[in-house]
TILOPA-133747 format. One record per residue (C-alpha): residue in one letter; z, x negated, y negated. Coordinates in steps of 0.1 Angstrom, whole numbers, plus 2048, in hexadecimal, padded with zeros to 3 digits. Example, Ala and Ser with C-alpha at 12.3 -4.5 7.8 and 13.67 -1.06 7.14 Angstrom:
{A, {84E, 785, 82D}};
{S, {847, 777, 80B}};
This chain:
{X, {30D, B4F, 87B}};
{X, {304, B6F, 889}};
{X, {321, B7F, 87E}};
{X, {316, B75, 85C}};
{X, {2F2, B7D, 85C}};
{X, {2FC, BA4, 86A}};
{X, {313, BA9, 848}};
{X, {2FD, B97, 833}};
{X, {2E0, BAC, 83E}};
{X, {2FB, BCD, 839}};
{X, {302, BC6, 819}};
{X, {2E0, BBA, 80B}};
{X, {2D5, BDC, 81C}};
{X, {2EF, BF2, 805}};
{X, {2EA, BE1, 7E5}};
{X, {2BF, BE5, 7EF}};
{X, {2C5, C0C, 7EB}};
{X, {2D9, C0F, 7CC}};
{X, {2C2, C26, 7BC}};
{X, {2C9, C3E, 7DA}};
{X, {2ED, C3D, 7D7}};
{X, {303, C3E, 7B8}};
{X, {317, C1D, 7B2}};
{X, {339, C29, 7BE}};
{X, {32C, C31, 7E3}};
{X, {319, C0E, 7E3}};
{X, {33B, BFF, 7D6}};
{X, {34F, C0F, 7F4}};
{X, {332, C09, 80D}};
{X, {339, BE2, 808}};
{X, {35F, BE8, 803}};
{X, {362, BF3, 82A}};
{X, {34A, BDC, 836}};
{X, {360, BC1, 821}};
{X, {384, BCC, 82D}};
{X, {380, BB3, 84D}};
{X, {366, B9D, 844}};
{X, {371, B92, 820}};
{X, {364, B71, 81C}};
{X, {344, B7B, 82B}};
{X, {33D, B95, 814}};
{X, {347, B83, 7F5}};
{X, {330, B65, 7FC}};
{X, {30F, B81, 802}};
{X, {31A, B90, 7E0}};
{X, {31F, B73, 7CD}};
{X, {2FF, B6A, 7DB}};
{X, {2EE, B89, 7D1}};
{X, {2FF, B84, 7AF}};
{X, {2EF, B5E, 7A4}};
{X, {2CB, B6A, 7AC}};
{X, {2C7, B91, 7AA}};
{X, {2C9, B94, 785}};
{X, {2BF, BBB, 787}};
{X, {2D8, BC2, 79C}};
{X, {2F7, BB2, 78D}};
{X, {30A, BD1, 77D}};
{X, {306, BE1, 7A2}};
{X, {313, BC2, 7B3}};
{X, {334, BBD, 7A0}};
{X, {339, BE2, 7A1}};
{X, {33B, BDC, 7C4}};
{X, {34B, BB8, 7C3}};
{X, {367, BCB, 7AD}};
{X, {36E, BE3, 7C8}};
{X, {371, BC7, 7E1}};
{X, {38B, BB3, 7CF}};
{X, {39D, BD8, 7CC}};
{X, {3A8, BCF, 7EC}};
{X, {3C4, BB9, 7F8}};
{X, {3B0, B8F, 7F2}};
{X, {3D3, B81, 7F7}};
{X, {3C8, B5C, 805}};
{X, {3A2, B5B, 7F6}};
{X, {393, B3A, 7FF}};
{X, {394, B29, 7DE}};
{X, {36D, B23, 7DA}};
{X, {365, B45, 7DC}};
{X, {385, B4B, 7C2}};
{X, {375, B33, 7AB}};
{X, {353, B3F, 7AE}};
{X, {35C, B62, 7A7}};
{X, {36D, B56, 786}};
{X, {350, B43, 778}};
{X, {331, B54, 783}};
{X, {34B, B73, 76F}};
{X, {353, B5F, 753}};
{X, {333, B53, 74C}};
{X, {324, B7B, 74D}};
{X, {340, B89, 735}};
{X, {335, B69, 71D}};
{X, {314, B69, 720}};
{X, {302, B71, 6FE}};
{X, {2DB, B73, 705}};
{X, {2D1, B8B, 720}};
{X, {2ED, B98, 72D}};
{X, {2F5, BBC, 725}};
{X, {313, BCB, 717}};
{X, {314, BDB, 73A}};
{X, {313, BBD, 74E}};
{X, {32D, BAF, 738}};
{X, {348, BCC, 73D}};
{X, {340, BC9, 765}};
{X, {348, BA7, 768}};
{X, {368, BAC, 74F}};
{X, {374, BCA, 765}};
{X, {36B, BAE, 783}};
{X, {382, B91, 772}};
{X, {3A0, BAD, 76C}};
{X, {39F, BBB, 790}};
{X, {39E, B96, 79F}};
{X, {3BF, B92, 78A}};
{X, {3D5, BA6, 79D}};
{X, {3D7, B8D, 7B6}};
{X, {3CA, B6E, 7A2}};
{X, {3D7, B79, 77F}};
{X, {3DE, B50, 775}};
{X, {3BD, B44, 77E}};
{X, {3A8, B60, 76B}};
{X, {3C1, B5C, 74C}};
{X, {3BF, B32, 74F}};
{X, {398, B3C, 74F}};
{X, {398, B52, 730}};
{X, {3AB, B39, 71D}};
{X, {397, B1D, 725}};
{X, {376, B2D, 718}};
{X, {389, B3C, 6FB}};
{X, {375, B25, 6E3}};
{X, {366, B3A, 6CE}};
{X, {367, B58, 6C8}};
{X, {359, B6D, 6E6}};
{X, {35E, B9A, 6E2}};
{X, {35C, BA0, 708}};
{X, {378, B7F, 70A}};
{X, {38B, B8F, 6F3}};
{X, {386, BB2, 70A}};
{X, {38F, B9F, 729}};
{X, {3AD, B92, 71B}};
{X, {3B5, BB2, 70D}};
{X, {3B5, BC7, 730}};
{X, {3C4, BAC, 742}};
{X, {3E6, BAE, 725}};
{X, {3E5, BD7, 72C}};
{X, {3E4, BD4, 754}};
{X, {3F9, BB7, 757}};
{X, {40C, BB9, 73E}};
{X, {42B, BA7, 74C}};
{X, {418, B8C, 75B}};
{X, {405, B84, 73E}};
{X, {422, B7D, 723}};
{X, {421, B54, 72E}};
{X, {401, B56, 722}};
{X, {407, B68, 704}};
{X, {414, B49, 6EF}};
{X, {3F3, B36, 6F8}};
{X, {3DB, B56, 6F0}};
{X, {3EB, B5F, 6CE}};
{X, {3ED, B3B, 6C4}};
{X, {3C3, B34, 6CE}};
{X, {3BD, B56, 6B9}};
{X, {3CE, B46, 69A}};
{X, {3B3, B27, 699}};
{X, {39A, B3D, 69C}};
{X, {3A8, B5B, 67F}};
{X, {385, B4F, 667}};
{X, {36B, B4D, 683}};
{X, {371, B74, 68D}};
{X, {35C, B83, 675}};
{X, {344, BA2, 683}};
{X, {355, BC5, 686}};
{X, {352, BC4, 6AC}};
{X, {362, BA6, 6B2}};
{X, {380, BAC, 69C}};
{X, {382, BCB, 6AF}};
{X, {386, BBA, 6CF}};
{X, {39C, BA0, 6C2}};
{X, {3AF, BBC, 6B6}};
{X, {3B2, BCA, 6D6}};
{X, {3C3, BA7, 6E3}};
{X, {3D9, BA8, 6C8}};
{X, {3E8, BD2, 6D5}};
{X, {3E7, BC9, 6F4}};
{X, {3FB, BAA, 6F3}};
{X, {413, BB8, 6E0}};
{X, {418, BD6, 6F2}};
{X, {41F, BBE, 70E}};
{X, {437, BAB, 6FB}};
{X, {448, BC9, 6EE}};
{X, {447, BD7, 715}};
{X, {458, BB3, 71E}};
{X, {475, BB7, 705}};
{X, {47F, BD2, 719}};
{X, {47A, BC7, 73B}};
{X, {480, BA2, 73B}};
{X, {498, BA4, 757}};
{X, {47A, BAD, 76F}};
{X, {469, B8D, 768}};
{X, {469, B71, 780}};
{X, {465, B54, 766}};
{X, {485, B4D, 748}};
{X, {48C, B61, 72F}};
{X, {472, B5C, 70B}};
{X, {483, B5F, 6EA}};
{X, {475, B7B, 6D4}};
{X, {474, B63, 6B7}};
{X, {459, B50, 6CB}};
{X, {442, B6E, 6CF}};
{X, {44C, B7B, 6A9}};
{X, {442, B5A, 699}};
{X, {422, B59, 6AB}};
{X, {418, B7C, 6A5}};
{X, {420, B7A, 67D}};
{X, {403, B65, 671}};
{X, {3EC, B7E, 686}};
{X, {3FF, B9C, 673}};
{X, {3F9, B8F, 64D}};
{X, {3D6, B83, 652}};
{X, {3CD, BA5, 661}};
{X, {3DF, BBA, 64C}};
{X, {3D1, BA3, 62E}};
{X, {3AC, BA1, 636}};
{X, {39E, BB8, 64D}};
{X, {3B3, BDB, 647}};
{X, {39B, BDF, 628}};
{X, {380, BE4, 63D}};
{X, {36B, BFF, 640}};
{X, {361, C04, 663}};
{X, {372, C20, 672}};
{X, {371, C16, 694}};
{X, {37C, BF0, 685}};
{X, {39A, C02, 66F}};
{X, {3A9, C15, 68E}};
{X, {3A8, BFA, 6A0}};
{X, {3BA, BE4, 688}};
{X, {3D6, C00, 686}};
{X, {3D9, C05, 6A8}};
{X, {3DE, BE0, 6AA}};
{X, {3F7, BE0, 689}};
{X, {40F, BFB, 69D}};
{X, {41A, BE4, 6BC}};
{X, {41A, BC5, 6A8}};
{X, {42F, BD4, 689}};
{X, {449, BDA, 6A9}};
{X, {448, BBF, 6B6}};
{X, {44D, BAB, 693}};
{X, {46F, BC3, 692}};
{X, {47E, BAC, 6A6}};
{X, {47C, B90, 68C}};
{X, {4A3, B87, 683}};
{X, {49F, B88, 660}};
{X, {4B9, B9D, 646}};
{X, {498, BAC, 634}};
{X, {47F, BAC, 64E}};
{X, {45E, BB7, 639}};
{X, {44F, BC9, 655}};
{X, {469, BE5, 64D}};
{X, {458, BE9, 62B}};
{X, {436, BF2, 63E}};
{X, {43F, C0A, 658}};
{X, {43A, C26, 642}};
{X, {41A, C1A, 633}};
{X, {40C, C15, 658}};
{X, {416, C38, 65F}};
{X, {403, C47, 647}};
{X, {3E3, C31, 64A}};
{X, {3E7, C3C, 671}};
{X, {3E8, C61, 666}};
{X, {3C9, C5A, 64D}};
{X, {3B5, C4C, 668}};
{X, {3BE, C66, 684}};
{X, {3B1, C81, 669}};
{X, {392, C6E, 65E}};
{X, {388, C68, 686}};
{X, {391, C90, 68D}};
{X, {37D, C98, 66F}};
{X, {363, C83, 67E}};
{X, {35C, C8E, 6A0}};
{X, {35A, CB3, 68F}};
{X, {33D, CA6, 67C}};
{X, {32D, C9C, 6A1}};
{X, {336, CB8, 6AF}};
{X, {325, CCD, 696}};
């Protein structure tokens, strides 16, 4: 108990002057303190975390650094507190800020490295609706897993289908976008690698047939938009998908029709957003 109380009282202490310090130096200052007393530490900060609602950006900050290290053998409880008290943060709609949102993503991605199936099993399960910093989440954790996420893949792409008509506002179709580069990236990444992988080989028909009702609807209904930041995300999302669809075994595969269109709405974009940050600049 008294081991305890002295690095509760050491962390409480470092997160008590975070307007002295900047958050990086706070972060390390619990990371050391953490390194042989891991369970201690995450039980004060997931403390701190359910009932210092100022605070909360700080605390993951420094929760994030924590998990940086090697958490190999978590007890589970503190696992699954992690992942909710997380989940619920990056879904929350009414006072939480964007900030607090992208802290406890950044949270749920670094706790993947060594717990990637539980935070994926997570994401899916509150994939519901429609949720941008879900959609981000699941995004980050396709680009720095990429490998370990392509079990998943099959499950995201088809739980994005049934909910194609319910993603309606430009940020949201920007982070679903974002899902969609990223997994194919790492299903493009996969085709080449699939020898490294530790479960059986996935047919490419699989992932193509999956990824081709997310192409048409795309291409059909939101590349008329007129949101910049919407439009290059929607081609940036086009690219990696249109190579992934490449793999389809078909004699006239249509997606060989659009590779020159892409490229030139690619190069129309890429001068409109160089014209643009001129104009800023100016």
């Amino acid at each position: 108990m008294n081991k305890f109380v002295s690095v509760y009282n050491e962390v409480v202490s470092l997160l008590a002057h975070r307007d002295d310090q900047d958050k990086g130096k706070i972060a390390l200052g619990i990371a050391f303190i953490a390194e042989p007393k891991l369970a201690i530490v995450l039980t004060v900060l997931l403390e701190k975390l359910q009932k210092d609602e100022q605070s909360r950006v700080d605390i993951y900050c420094a929760l994030e650094k924590v998990l940086q290290q090697d958490t190999q053998g978590l007890e589970r409880r503190l696992l699954e507190k992690i992942i909710t008290l997380a989940s619920n943060h990056v879904r929350e709609t009414q006072e939480a800020t964007n900030e607090l949102k992208v802290a406890a993503s950044n949270t749920l991605v670094t706790l993947a490295r060594c717990y990637f199936n539980d935070v994926m099993c997570e994401l899916l399960y509150r994939l519901e609706l429609p949720e941008e910093f879900i959609f981000i989440t699941l995004g980050n954790l396709s680009s720095a897993y990429a490998l370990e996420c392509i079990p998943f893949v099959g499950m995201i792409l088809n739980v994005m289908i049934s909910m194609l008509e319910l993603v309606k506002d430009s940020r949201m179709r920007q982070a679903f976008c974002g899902v969609l580069e990223r997994c194919s990236r790492a299903v493009n990444g996969y085709f080449t690698n699939w020898g490294k992988c530790p479960f059986p080989r996935m047919g490419e028909s699989q992932f193509c047939n999956t990824i081709l009702p997310l192409y048409y609807h795309v291409t059909s209904n939101w590349l008329i938009c007129e949101e910049l930041e919407l439009k290059q995300a929607i081609i940036k999302a086009l690219g990696p998908m249109m190579s992934l669809l490449l793999h389809r075994k078909e004699p006239q595969n249509p997606i060989f029709k659009e590779i020159s269109w892409l490229l030139e709405q690619y190069k129309e974009e890429m001068d409109v957003l160089h014209v643009t940050k001129l104009r800023c600049r100016s």
